[in-house]
C-alpha positions in Angstrom: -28.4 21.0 -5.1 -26.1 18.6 -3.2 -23.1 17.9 -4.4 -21.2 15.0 -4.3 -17.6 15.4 -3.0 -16.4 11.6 -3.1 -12.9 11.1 -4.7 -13.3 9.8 -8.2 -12.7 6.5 -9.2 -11.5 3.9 -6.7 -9.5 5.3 -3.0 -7.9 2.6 -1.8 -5.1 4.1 0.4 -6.0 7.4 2.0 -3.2 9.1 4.5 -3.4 11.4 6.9 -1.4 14.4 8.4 -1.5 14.8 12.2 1.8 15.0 13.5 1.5 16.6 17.3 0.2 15.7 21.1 -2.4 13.5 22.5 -5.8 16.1 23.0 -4.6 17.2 19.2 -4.9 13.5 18.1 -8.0 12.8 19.8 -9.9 15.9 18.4 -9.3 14.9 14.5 -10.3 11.4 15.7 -14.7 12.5 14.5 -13.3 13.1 10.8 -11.2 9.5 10.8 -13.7 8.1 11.6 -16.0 9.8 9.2 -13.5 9.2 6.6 -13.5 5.4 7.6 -17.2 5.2 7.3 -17.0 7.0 3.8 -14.4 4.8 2.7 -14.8 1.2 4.6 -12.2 -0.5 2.6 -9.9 2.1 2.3 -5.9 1.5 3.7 -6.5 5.1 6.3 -2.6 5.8 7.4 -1.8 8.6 9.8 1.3 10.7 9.3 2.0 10.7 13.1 4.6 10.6 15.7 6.2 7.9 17.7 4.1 8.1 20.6 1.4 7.7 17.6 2.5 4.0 16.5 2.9 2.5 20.0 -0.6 4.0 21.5 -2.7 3.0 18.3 -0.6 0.6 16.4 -2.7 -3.0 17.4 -5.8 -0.8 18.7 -9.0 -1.1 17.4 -9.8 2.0 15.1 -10.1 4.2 11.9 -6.6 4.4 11.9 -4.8 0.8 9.9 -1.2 2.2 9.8 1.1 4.6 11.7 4.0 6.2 9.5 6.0 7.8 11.7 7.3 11.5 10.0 10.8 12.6 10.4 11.9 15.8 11.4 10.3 18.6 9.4 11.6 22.0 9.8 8.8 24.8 11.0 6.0 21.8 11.0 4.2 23.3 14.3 3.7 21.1 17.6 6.2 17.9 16.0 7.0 16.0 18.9 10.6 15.1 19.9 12.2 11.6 19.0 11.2 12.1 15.8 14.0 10.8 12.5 16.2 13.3 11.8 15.2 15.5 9.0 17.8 14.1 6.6 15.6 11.0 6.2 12.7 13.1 4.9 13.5 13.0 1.1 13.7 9.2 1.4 10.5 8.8 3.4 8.5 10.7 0.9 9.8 9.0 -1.6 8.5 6.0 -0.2 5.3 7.4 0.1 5.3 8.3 -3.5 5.7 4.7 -4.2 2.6 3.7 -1.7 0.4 5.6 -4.6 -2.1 7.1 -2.4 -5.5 8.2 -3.8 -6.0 10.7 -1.1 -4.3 13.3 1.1 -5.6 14.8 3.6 -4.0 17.6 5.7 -4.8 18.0 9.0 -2.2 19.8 10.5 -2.9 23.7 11.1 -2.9 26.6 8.2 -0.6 24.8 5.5 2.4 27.6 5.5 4.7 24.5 5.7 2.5 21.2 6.0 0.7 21.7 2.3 3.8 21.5 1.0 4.4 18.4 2.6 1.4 17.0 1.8 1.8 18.1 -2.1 5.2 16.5 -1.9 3.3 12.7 -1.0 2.6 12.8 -4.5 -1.6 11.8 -4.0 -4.2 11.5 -6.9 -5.8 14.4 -4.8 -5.4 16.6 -2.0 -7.3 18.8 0.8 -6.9 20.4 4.1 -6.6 23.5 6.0 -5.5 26.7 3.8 -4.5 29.8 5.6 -4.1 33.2 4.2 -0.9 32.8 2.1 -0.9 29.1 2.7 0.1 27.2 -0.4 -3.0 25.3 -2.1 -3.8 22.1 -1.9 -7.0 20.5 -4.8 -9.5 21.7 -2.6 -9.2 23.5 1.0 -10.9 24.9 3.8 -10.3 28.8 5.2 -7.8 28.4 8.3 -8.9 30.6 11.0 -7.9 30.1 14.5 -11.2 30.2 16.7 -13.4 27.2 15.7 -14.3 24.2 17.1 -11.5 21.8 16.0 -13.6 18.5 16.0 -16.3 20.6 13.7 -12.9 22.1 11.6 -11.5 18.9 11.0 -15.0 17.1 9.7 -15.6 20.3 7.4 -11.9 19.7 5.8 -12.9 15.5 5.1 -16.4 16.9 3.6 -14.6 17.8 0.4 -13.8 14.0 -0.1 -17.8 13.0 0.3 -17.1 12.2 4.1 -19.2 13.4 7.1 -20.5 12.4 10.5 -20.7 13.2 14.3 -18.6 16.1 16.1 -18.6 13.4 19.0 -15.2 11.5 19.8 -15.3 7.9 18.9 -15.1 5.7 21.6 -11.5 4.5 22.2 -10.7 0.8 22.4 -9.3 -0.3 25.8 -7.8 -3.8 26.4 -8.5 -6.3 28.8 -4.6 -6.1 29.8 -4.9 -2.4 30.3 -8.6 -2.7 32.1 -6.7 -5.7 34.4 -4.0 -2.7 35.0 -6.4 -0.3 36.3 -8.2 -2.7 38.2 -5.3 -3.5 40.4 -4.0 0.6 40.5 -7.6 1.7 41.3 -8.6 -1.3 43.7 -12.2 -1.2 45.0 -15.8 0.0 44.0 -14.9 4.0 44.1 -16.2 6.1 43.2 -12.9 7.4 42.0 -12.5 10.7 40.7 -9.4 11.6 38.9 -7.7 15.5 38.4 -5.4 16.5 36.3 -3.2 19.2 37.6 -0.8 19.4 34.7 -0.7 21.0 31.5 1.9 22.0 28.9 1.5 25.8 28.9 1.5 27.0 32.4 -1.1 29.7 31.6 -3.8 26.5 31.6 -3.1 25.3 35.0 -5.2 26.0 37.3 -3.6 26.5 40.8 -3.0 23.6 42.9 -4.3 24.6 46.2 -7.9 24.9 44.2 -7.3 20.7 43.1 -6.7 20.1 46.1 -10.1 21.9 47.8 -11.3 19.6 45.3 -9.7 16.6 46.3 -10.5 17.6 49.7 -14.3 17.4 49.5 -13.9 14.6 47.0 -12.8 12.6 50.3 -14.8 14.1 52.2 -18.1 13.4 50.0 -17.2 9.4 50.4 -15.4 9.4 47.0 -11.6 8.5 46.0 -9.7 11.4 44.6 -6.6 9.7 42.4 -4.2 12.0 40.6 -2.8 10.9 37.5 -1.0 12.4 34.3 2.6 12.0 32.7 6.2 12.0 34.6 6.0 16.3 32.7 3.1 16.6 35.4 5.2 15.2 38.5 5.6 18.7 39.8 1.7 19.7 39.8 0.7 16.7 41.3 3.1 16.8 44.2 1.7 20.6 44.7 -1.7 19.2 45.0 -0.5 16.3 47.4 1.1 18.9 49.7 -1.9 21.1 50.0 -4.2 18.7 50.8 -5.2 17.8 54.3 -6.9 14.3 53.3 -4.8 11.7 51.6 -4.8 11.9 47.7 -3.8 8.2 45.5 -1.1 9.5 43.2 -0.6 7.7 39.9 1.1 10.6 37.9 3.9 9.3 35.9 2.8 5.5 37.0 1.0 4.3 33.7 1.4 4.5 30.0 -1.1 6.2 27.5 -3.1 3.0 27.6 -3.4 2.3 31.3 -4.0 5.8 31.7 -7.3 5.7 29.3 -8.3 2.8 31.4 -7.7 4.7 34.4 -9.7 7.0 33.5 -12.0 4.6 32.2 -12.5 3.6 36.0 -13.5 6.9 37.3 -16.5 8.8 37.5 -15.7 12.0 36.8 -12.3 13.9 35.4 -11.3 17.1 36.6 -8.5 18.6 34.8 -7.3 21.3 32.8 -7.4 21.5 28.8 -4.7 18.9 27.9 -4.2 15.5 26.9 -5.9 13.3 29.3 -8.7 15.8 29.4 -9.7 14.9 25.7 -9.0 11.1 26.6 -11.2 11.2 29.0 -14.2 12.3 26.6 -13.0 9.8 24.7 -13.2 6.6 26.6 -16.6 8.1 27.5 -15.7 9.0 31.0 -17.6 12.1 32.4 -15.7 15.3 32.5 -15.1 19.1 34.5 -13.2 20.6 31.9 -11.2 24.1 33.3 -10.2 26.0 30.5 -9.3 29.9 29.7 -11.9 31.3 27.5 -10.1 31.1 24.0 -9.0 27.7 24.5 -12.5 26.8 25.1 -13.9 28.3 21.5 -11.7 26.0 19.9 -11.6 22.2 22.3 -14.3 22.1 24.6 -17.4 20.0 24.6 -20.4 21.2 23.0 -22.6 18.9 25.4 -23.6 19.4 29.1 -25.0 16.2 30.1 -21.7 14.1 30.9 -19.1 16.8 30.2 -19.0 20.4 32.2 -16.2 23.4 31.1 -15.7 25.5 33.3 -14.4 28.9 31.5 -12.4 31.7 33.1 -12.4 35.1 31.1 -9.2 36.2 31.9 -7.8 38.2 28.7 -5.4 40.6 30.0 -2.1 39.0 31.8 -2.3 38.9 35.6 1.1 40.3 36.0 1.6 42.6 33.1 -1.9 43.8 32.1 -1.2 42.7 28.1 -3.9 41.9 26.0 -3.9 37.8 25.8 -6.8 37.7 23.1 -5.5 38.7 19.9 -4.0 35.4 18.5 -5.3 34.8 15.0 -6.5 38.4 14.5 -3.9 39.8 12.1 -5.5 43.7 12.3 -6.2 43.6 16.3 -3.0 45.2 17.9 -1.0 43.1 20.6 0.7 39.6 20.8 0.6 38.8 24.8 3.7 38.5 26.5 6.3 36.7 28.0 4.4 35.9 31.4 3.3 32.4 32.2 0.9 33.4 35.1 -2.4 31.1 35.5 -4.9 32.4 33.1 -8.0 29.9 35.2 -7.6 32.2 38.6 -11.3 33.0 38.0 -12.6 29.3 38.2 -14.0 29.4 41.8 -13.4 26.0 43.3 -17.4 26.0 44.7 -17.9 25.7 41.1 -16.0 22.6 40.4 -17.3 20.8 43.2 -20.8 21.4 42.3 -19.9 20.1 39.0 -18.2 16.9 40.3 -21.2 16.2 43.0 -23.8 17.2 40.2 -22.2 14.4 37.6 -21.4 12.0 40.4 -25.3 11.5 41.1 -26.1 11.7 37.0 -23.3 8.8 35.7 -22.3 5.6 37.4 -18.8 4.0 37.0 -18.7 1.9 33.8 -18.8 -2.1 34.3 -16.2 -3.5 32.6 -16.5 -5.5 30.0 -14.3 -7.7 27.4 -15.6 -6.4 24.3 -14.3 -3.5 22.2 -16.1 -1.3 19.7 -15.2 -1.8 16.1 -13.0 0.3 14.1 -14.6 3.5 12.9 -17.5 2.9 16.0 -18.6 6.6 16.7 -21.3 6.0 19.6 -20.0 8.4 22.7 -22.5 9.0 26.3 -22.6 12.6 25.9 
């Protein structure tokens, strides 16, 4: 029997809670979307952060409205710059008044966002529920190893909504295309690397980019390094190991120059962070490097235009602990303290067959003026 999971009666504002980084944004993107489709006239506003309202507020896509959340204490991966947590009870009182007909939480195993989400005061509520979580209406199990893209859609299933794991393809403007023209000058092809990453444990070394960006050259394609002013460092590691030259735009563009940066190239190599997932999501062929775990949960599921590359590293390179265990309450062991490289076993032969394999199977995108419409869910896989 299929069941019908639609909200009864009327939805006419839904809101959303995904309050954390970039590649986190851009994998709940497949269930806005869905919930777009589901609900076409819907108001869809995302809980979000401030980096949130200027990247999407103006931008074609499920998303209407950005409400940016103050400071909520023990909400996981809340980015800085946020209100202060004194304007909370005001804010959600505010949303109280907005009288939305659903609630969806988004935002890991509900220990302190169901609460939150309760508190918005919705005709009905879902999300993630982990073991002792508080409820929510309806929920789905948290557990730490799945597919996010796949966890996210299951969640917006118990409001009747459903579609592709694929990310919708992201808007870029003819200002930002115009931007990336002139930083990337030329017919390429240009391949970008992200060196970069948040937790040191996902970068892989930079002596192995730049054998990458080294061949790259050397191949008769244009190796360009980009990422966030956080990734200076990296970058600058790569540039000094390199024996051919290397264009460096890391810390040169905003979030939506960088999407049409990478837009522009052929292939992105980088490891599993932000602009990663934005490549996949301006539709931009990838060589994903990720340690095994990581993989389980944010890597694609396709192999025509996107290749991870996984390193099986479980045990710390300098201390020998057992790195494996998160989310297994009964399985002895919490990893340590060490911040080593967990990618040491990604050989860089295999990224550069990757790269030369892709190269040959995708051709730079021609730019053109037009932009999909909101909700739009048609990726190149």
């Amino acid at each position: 029997m299929v069941v019908d999971h639609a909200v009864p009666g009327p939805v006419r504002r839904i809101v959303v809670l995904r309050c954390n980084a970039l590649g986190d944004y851009l994998m709940v993107t497949p269930a806005l979307a869905a919930l777009r489709t589901r609900y076409p006239e819907a108001e869809l506003t995302l809980l979000g952060a401030p980096w949130h309202a200027r990247f999407l507020t103006g931008r074609p896509g499920p998303v209407d409205r950005v409400l940016v959340l103050p400071q909520v204490d023990g909400l996981a991966g809340q980015p800085a710059g946020v209100p202060p947590g004194s304007e909370l009870p005001g804010f959600l009182a505010a949303a109280r008044d907005d009288a939305y007909d659903l609630a969806v939480q988004l935002h890991g195993g509900g220990g302190v966002s169901n609460p939150l989400v309760r508190a918005l005061g919705a005709r009905r509520s879902i999300g993630l529920r982990a073991d002792g979580a508080p409820p929510l209406d309806d929920t789905v199990p948290y557990r730490y190893y799945q597919p996010e893209a796949d966890r996210f859609l299951e969640v917006v299933r118990l409001a009747g909504a459903d579609g592709p794991a694929d990310y919708p393809l992201l808007a870029v403007s003819a200002a930002e295309r115009d931007a990336a023209a002139a930083l990337l000058p030329g017919d390429g092809p240009w391949v970008a690397l992200h060196a970069g990453a948040t937790d040191a444990r996902r970068r892989w070394p930079a002596e192995r980019f730049a054998a990458v960006a080294d061949a790259v050259n050397t191949a008769g394609a244009r190796p360009v390094l980009v990422g966030a002013g956080a990734d200076a460092a990296a970058s600058e590691a790569v540039v000094a190991a390199a024996s051919t030259p290397v264009t460096d735009l890391t810390g040169r563009t905003g979030l939506g120059t960088l999407a049409a940066v990478l837009r522009r190239c052929a292939v992105v190599v980088a490891n599993d962070s932000g602009p990663l997932h934005l490549a996949r999501a301006v539709g931009t062929a990838t060589v994903g490097l990720y340690w095994c775990g990581n993989a389980i949960n944010a890597a694609a599921p396709t192999r025509t235009r996107h290749r991870p590359l996984l390193s099986w590293t479980l045990h710390c390179p300098e201390c020998g602990a057992d790195c494996s265990t998160a989310g297994h309450p009964h399985r002895p062991g919490e990893g340590c303290e060490h911040r080593p490289s967990f990618l040491g076993q990604i050989p860089v032969r295999e990224v550069q067959e990757e790269v030369s394999d892709l190269i040959t199977r995708v051709s730079t995108p021609t730019w053109t003026t037009t932009v999909p419409a909101p909700g739009a869910t048609s990726t190149p896989r």
